[in-house]
VMD Tcl script that draws the C-alpha trace (Angstrom):
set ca {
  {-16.85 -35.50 -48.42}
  {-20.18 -37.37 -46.48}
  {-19.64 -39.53 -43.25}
  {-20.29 -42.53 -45.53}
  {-17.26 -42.12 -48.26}
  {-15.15 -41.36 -45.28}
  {-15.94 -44.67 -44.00}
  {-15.56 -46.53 -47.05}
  {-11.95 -45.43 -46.97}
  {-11.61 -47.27 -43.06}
  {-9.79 -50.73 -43.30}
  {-12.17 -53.34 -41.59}
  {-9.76 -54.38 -39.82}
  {-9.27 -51.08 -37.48}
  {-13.25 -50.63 -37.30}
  {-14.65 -51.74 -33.74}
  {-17.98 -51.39 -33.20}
  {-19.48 -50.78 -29.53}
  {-22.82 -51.95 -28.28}
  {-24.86 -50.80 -25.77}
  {-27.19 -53.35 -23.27}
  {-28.86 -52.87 -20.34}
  {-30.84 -55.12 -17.85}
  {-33.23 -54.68 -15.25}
  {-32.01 -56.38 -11.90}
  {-36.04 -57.17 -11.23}
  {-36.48 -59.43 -14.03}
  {-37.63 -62.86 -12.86}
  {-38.85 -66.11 -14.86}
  {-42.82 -66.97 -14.86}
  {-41.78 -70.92 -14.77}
  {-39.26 -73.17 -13.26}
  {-38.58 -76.35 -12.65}
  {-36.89 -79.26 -10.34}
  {-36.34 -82.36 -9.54}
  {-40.00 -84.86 -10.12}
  {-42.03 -84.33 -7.09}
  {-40.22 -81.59 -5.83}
  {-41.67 -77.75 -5.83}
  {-39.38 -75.16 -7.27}
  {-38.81 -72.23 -4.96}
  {-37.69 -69.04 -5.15}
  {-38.14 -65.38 -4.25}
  {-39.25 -62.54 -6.26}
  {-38.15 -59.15 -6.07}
  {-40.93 -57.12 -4.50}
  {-39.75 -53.83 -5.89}
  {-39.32 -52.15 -9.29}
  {-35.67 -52.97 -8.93}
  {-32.36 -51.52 -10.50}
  {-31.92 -50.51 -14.21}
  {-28.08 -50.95 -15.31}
  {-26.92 -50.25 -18.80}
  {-23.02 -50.95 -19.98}
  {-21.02 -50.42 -23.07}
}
mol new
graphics top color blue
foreach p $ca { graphics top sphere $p radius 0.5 }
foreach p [lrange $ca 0 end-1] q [lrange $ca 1 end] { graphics top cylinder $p $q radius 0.2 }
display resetview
């Protein structure tokens, strides 16, 4: 019997399905914006920075 026919036999119901995602604590936006006449400030990160994954 293949994975596949095994599966087929699997109420939806009881399947959960897991994803993976990570992000990179460094990532910063190019653009921003404020309030007319005002500057938008910020800080960028001035090293590589973290990589975190979760499930």
């Amino acid at each position: 019997m293949g994975y596949w026919s095994e599966v087929r036999e699997i109420e939806a119901s009881k399947l959960i399905f897991i994803d993976e995602s990570g992000v990179n604590l460094a990532l910063l936006r190019l653009y921003a914006r404020d309030l007319i006449g005002r500057r938008a400030r910020g800080r960028k990160p001035q090293k590589r920075g973290v990589l975190l994954g979760s499930v």
